[in-house]
N, CA, C and O atoms as a MOPAC input file, in Angstrom:
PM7 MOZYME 1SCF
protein

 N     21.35700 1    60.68700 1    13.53000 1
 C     21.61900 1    59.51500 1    14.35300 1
 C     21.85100 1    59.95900 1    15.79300 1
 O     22.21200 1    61.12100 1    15.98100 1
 N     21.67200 1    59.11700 1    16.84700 1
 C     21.19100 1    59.89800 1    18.35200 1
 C     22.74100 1    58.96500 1    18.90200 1
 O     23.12600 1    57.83800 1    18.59200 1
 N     23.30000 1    59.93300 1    19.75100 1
 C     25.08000 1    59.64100 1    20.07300 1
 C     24.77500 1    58.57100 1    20.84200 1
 O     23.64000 1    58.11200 1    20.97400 1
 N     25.71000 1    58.18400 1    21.32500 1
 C     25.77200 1    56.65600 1    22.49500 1
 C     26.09500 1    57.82700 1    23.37700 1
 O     26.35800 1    58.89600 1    22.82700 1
 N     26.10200 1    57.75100 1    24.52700 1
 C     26.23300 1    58.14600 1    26.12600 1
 C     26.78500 1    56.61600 1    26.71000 1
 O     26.41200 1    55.48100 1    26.41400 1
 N     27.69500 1    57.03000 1    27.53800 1
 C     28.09300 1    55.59000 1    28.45100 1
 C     28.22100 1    56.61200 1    29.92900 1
 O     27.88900 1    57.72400 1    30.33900 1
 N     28.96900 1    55.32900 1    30.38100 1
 C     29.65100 1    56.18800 1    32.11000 1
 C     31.04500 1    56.76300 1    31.69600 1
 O     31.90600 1    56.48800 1    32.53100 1
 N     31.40200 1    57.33500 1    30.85600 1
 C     32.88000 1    57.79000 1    30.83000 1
 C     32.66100 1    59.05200 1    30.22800 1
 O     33.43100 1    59.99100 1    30.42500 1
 N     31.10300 1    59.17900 1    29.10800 1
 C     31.07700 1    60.80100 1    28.72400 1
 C     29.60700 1    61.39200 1    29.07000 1
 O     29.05100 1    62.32800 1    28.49600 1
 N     29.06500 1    60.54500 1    30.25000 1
 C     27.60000 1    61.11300 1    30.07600 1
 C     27.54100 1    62.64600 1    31.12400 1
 O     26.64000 1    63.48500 1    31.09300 1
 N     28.78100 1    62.67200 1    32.00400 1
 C     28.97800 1    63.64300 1    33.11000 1
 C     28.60200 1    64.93600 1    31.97000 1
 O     27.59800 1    65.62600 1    31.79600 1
 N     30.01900 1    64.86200 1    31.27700 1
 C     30.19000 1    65.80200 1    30.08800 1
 C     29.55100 1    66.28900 1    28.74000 1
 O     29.66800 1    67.37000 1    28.16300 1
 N     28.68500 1    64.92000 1    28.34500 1
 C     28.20000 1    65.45200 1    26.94900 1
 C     25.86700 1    65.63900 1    27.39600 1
 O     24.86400 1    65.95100 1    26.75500 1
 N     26.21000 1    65.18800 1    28.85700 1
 C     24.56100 1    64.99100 1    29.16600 1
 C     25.20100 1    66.24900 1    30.32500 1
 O     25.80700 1    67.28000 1    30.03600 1
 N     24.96500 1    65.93100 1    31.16100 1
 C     24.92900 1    66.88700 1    32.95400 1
 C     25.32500 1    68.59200 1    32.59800 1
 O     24.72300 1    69.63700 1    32.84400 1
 N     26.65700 1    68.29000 1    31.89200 1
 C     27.19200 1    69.44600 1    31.44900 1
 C     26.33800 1    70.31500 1    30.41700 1
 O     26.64200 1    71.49900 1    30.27800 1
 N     25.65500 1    69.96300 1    29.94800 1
 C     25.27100 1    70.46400 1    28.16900 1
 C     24.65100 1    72.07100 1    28.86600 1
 O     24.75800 1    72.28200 1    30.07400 1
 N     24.13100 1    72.91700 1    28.09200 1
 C     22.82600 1    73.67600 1    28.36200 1
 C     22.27700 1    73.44400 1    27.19600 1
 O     22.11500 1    74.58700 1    26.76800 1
 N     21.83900 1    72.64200 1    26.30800 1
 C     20.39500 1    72.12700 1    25.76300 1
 C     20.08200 1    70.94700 1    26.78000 1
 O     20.58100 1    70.36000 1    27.74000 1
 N     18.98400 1    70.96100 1    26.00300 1
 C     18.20200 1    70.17400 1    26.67600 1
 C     18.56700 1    68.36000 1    26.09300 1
 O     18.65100 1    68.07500 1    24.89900 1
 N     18.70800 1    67.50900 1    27.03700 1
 C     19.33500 1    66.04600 1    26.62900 1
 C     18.43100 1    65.01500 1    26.70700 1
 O     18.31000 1    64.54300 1    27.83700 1
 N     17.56900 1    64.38700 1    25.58900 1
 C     17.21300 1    63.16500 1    25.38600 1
 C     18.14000 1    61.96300 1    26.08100 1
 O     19.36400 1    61.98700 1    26.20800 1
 N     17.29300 1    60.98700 1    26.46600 1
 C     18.19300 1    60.05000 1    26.62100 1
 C     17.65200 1    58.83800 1    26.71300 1
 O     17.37600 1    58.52400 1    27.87100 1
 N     17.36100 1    57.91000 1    25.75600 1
 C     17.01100 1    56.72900 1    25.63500 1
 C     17.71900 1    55.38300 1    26.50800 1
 O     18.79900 1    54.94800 1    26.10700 1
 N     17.32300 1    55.01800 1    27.21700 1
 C     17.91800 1    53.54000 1    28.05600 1
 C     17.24800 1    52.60600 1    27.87200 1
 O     16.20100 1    52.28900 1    28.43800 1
 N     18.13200 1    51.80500 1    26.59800 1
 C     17.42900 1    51.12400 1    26.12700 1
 C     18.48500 1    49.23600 1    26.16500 1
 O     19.36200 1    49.29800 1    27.02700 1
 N     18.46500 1    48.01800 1    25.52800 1
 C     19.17700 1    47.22200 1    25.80600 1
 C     18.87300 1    46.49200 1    24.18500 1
 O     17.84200 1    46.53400 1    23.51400 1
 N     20.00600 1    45.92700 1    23.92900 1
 C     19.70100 1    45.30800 1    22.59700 1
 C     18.60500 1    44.13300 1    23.12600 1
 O     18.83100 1    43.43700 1    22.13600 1
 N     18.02600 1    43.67200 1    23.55600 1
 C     17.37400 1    42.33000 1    23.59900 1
 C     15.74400 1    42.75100 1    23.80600 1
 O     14.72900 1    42.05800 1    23.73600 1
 N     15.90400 1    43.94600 1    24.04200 1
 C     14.50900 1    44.96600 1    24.32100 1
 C     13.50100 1    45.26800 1    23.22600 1
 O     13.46300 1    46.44700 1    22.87500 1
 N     12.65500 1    44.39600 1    22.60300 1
 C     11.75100 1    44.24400 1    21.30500 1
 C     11.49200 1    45.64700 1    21.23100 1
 O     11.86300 1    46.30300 1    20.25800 1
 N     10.67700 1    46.31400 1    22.51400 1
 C      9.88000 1    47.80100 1    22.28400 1
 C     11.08500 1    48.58300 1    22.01700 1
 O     10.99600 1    49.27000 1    20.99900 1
 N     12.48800 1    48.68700 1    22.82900 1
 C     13.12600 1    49.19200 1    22.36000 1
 C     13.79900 1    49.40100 1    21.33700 1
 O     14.32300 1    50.50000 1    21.14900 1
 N     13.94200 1    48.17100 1    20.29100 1
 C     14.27300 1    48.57000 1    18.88000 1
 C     13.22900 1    48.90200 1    18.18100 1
 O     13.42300 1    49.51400 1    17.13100 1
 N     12.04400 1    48.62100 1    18.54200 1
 C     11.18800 1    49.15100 1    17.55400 1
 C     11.09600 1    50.72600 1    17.93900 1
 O     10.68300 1    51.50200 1    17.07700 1
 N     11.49700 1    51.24500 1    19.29900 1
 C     11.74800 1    52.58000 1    19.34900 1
 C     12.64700 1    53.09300 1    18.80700 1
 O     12.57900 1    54.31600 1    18.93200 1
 N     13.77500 1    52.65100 1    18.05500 1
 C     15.08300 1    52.91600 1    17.77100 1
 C     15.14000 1    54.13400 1    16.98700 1
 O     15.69400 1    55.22000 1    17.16100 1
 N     14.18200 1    53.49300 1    15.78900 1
 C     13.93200 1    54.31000 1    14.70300 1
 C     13.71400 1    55.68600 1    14.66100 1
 O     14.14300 1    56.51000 1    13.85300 1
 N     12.87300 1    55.85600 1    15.79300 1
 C     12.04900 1    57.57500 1    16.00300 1
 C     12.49100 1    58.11100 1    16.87500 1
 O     11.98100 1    59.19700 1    17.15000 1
 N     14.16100 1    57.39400 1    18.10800 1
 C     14.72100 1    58.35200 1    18.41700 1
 C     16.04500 1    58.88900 1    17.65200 1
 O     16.57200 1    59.92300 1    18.06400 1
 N     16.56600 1    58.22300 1    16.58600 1
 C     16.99500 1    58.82300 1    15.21900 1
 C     16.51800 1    59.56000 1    14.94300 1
 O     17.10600 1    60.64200 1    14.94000 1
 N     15.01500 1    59.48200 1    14.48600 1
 C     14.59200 1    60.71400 1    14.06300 1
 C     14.50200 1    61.90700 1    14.65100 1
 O     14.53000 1    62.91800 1    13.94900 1
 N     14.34600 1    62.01500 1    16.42000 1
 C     14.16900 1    63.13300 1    16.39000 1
 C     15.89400 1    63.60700 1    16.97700 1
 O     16.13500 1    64.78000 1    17.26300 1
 N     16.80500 1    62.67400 1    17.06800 1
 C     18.28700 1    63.34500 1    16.57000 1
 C     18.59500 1    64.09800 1    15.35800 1
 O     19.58800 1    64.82400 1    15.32600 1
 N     17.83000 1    63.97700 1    14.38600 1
 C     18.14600 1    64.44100 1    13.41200 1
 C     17.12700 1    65.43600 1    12.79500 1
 O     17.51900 1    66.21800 1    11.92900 1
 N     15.81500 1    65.43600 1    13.21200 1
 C     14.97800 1    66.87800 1    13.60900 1
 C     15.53700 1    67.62900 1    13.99600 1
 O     15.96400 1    68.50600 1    13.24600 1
 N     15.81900 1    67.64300 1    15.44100 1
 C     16.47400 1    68.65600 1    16.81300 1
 C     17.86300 1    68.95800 1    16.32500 1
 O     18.15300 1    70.15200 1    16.24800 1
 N     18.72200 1    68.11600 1    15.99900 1
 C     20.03400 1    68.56900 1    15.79400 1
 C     20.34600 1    69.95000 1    15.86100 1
 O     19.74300 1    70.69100 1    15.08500 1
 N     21.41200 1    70.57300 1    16.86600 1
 C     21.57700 1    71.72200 1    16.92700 1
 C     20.56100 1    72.64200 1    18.05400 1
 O     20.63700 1    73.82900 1    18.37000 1
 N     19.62200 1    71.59000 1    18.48900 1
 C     18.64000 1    72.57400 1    19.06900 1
 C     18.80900 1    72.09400 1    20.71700 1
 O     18.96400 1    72.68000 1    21.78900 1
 N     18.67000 1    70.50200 1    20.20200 1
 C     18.90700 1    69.66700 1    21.69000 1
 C     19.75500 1    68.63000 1    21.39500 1
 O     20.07000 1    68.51100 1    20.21100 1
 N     20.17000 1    67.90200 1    22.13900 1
 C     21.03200 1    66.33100 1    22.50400 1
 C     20.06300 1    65.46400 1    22.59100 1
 O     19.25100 1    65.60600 1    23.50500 1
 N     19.96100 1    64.63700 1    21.88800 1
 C     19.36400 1    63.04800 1    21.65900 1
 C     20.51300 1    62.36600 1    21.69400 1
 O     21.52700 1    62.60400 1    21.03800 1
 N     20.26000 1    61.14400 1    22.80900 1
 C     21.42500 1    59.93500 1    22.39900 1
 C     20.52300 1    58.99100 1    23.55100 1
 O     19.41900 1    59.22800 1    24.04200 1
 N     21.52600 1    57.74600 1    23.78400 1
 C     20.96700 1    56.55300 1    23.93100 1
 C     22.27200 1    56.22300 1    24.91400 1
 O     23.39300 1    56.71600 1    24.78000 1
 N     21.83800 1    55.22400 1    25.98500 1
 C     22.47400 1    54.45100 1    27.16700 1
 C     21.78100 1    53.40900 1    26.78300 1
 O     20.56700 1    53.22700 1    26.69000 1
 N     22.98400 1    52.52900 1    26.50000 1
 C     23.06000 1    50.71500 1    26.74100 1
 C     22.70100 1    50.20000 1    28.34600 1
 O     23.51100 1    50.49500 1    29.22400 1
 N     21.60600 1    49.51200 1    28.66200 1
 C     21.76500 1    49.72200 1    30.08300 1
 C     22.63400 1    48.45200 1    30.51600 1
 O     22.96300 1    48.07500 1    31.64100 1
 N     22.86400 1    47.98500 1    29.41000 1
 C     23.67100 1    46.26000 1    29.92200 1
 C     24.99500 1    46.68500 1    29.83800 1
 O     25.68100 1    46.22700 1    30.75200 1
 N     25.68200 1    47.51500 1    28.93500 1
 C     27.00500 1    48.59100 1    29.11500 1
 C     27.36700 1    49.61400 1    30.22300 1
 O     28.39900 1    50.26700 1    30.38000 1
 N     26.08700 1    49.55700 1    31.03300 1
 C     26.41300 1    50.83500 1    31.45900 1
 C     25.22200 1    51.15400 1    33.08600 1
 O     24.62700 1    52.14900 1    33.49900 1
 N     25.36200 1    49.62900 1    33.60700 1
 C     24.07500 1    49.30100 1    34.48700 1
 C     24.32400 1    50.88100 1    35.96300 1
 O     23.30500 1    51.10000 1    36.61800 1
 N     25.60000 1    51.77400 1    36.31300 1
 C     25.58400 1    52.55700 1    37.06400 1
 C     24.83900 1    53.54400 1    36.95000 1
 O     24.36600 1    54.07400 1    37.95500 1
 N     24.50500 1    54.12500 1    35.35400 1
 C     24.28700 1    54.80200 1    35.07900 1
 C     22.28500 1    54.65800 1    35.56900 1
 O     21.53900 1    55.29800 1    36.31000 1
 N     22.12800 1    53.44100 1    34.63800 1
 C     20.47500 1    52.63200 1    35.38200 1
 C     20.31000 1    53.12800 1    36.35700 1
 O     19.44100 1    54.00000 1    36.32000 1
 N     21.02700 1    52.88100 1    37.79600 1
 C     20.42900 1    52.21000 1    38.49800 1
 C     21.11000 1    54.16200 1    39.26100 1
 O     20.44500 1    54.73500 1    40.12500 1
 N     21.81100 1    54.49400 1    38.95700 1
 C     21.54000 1    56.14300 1    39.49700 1
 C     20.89300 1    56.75200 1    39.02100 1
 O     20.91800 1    57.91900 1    39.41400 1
 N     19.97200 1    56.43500 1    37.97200 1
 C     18.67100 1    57.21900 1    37.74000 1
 C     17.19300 1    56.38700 1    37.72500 1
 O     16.08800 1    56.46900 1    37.18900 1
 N     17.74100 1    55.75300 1    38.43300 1
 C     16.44800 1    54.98800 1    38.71500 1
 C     15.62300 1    53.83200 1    37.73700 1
 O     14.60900 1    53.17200 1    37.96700 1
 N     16.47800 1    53.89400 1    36.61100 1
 C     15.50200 1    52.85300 1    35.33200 1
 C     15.47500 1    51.88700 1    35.70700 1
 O     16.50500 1    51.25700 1    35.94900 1
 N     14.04000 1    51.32900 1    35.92800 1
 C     14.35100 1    49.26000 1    35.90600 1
 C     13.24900 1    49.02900 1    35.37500 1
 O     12.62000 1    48.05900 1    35.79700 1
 N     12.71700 1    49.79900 1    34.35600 1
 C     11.71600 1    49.11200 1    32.80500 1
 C     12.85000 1    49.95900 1    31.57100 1
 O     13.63000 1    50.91100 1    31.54300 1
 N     12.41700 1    49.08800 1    30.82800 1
 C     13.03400 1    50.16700 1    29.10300 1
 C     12.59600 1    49.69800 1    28.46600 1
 O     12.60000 1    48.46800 1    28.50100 1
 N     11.90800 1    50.43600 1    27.43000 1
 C     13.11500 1    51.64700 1    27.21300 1
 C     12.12600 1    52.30600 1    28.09000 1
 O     10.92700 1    52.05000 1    28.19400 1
 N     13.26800 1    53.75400 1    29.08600 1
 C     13.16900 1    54.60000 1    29.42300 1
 C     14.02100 1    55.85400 1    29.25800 1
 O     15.22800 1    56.04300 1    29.41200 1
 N     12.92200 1    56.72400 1    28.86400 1
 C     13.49300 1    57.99800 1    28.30600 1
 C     13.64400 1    59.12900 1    29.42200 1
 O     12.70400 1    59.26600 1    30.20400 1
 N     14.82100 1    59.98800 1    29.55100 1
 C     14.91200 1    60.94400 1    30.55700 1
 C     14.93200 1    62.10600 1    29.93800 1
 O     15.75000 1    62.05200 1    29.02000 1
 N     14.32800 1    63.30400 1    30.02300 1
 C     14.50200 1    64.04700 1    29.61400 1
 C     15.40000 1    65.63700 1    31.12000 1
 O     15.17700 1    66.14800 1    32.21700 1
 N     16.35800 1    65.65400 1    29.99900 1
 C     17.23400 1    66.18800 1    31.33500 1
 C     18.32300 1    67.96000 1    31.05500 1
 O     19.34200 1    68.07700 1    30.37600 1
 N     17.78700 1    68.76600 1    31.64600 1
 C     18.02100 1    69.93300 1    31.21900 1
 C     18.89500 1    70.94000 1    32.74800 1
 O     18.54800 1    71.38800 1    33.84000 1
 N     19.96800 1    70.88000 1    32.02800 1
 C     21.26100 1    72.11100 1    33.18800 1
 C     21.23600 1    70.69700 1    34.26600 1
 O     20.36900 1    70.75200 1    35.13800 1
 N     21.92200 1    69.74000 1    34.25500 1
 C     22.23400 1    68.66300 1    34.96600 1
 C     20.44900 1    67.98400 1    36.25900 1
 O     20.24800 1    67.36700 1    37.30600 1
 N     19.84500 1    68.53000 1    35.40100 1
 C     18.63300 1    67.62600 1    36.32600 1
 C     17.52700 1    67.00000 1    35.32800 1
 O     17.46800 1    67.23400 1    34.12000 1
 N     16.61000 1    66.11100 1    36.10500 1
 C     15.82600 1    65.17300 1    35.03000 1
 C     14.63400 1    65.46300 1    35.36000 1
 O     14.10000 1    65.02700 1    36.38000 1
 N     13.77200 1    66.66700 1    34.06600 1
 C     13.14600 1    67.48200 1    33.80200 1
 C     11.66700 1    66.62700 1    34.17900 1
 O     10.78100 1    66.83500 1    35.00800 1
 N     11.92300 1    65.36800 1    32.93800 1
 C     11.17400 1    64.77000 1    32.97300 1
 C     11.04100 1    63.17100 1    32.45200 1
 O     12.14600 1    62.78200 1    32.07300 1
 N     10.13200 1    62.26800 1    32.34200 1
 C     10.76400 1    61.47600 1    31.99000 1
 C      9.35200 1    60.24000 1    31.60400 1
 O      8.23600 1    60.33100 1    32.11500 1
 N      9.68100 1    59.38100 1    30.81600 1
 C      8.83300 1    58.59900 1    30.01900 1
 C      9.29600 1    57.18500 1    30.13800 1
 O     10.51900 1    57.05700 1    30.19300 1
 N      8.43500 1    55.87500 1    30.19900 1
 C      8.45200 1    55.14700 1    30.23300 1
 C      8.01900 1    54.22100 1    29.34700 1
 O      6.80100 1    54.14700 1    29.51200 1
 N      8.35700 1    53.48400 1    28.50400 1
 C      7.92900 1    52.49100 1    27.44500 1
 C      7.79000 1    53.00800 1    26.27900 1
 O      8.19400 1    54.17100 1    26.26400 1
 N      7.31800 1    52.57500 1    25.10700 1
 C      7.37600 1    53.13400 1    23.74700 1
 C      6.09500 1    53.69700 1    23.57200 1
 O      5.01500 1    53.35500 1    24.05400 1
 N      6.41200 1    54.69000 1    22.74300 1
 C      5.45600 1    56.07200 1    22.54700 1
 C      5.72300 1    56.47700 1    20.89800 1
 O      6.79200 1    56.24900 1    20.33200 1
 N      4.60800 1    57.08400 1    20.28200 1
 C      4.75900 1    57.98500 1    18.96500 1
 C      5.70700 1    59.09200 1    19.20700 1
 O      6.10100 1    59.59900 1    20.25700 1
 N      6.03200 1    59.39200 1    17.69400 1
 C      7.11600 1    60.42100 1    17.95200 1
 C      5.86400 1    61.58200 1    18.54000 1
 O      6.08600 1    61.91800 1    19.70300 1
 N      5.24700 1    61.89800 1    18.23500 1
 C      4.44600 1    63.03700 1    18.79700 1
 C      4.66200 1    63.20700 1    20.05800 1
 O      4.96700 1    64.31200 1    20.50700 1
 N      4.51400 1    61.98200 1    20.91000 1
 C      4.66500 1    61.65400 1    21.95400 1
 C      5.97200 1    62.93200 1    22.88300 1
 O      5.82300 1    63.79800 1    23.74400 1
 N      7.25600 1    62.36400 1    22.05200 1
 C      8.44700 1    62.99500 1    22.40000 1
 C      8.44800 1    64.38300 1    22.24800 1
 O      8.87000 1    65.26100 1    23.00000 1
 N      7.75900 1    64.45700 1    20.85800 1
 C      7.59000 1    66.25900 1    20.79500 1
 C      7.28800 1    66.88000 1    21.59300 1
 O      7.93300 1    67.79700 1    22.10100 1
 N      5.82800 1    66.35500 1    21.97400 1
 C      5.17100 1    67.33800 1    22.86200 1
 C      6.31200 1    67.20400 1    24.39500 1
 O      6.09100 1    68.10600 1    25.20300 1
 N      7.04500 1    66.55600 1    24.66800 1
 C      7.68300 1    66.75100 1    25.72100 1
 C      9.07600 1    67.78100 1    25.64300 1
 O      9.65200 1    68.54000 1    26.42300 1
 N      9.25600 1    67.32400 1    24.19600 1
 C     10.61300 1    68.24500 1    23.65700 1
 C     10.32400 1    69.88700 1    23.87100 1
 O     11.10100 1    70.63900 1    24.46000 1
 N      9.30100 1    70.20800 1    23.38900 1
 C      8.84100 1    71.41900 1    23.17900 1
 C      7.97100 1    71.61800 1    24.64700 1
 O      7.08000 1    72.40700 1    24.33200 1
 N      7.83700 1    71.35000 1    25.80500 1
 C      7.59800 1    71.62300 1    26.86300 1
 C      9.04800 1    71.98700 1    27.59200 1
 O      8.94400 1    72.50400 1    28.70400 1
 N      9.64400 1    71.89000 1    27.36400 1
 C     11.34400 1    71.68400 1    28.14500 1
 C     12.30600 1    72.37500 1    26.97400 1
 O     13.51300 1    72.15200 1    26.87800 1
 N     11.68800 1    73.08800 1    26.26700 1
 C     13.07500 1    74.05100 1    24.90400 1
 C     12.86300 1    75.10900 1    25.97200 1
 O     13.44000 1    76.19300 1    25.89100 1

């Protein structure tokens, strides 16, 4: 299961990390985004131990949005030693994520 991130632990459990940090910004009312839901579970629970997968509410947590720039979602950041490596926009196959996961291990 991929952690929640908000504005009170993302300094610490995202910026801080040295793996590499998934990060889904996604909103409950977001169709593509629950239908993404599923396969970023999954690859929380692939990676486990290898990298950080988790998820930002952007309606919980609109500072976090709008200091990294999201205004489509879901948008995925991929973000390694406090910077954003790289990053994806809209829903994608898990393959999709792999091949980005494994560009950035």
């Amino acid at each position: 299961m991929a952690a929640v991130y908000n504005d009170a632990n993302f300094e610490a459990e995202v910026l801080q990390s040295d793996k590499l940090t998934v990060v889904d910004f996604w909103a409950p009312w977001c169709g593509p985004c629950l239908a993404l839901s599923p396969t970023i579970d999954a690859l929380a629970t692939e990676y486990d131990g290898k990298i950080n997968v988790g998820k930002v509410n952007v309606d919980e947590n609109p500072n976090l949005s709008v200091e990294y720039g999201v205004t489509s979602i879901p948008c995925i950041l991929y973000i390694k030693n406090g910077e954003v490596v790289d990053k994806q926009v809209g829903a994608a196959p898990k393959s999709a994520f792999e091949k980005k996961i494994q560009q950035h291990l």
